[in-house]
N, C-alpha and C positions, 0 to 999 in steps of 0.2 A: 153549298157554299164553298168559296175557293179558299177559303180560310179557316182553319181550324185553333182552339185551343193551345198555347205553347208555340204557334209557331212565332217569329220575330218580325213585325211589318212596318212600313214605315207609310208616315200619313204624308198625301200627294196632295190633297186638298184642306180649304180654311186656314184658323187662327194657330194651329199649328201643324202647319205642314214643315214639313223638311225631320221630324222625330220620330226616333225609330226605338220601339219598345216591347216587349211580349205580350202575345193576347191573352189577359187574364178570365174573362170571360164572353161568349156570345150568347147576344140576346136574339133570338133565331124570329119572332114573333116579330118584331121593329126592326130587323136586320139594322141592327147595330151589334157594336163590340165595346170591348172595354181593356184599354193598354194600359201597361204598366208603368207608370209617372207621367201619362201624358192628360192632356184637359182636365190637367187637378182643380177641383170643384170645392166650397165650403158649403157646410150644410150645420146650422145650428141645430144640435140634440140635447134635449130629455136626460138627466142623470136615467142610468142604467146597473146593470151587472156590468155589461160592457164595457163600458164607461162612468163608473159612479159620479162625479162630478159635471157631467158633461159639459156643455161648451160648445166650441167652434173645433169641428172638427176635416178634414182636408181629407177628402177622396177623390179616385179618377172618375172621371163623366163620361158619357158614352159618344161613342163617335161613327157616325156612319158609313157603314161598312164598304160603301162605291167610294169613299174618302180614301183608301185604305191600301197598299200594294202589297205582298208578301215580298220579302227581301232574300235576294241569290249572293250566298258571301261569296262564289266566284265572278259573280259580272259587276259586286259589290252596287247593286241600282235596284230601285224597286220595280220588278217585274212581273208580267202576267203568266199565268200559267196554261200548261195544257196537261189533258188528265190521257194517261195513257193503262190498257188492259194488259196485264203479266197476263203468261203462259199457265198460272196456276189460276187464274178467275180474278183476281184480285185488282185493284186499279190503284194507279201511284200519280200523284201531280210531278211535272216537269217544267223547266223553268222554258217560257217560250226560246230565250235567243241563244242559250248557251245549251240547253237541254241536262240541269244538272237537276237529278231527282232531290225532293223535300222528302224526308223523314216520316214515319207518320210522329206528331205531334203525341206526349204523354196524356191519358184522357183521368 
């Protein structure tokens, strides 16, 4: 996947394209993800521990992942990437137009 955990992407396609938010998590099975305050969903729950009283509760919903561009703060645009091999074996994404490495992302 060109996307990992932690990185900051911004959605290119649907009801909310143009919003750019952290990948909180991927669902690698349904190649979806799930961003941070974006496609906030309501789902009525169950009193819990969780939640004792439960209710109407507001989470983000998933969004798929070809919707999805990783974002370069130097060319400030949602861009694609290219994965390039180090000299130690290791492999790093790079931003196709500007060529600025992404970090590896916190796991």
């Amino acid at each position: 996947m060109h996307i990992r955990k932690g990185d900051t992407v911004i959605v290119v396609a649907g009801k909310e394209k143009g919003k750019r938010g952290r990948v909180l998590r991927l669902l690698t099975k349904t190649d979806r993800v799930l961003i941070e305050r974006v496609n906030m969903v309501k789902r009525h729950t169950k009193p819990s521990q969780k939640h004792p009283h439960g209710g109407i509760v507001e989470k983000e919903g998933s969004i798929n992942i070809s919707n999805v561009r990783i974002y370069c703060p130097k060319c400030d645009k949602p861009v694609r990437t290219n994965v390039k091999v180090r000299d130690d074996g290791k492999k790093q994404r790079l931003c196709k137009k500007c060529g600025e490495v992404f970090e590896a992302a916190e796991r």
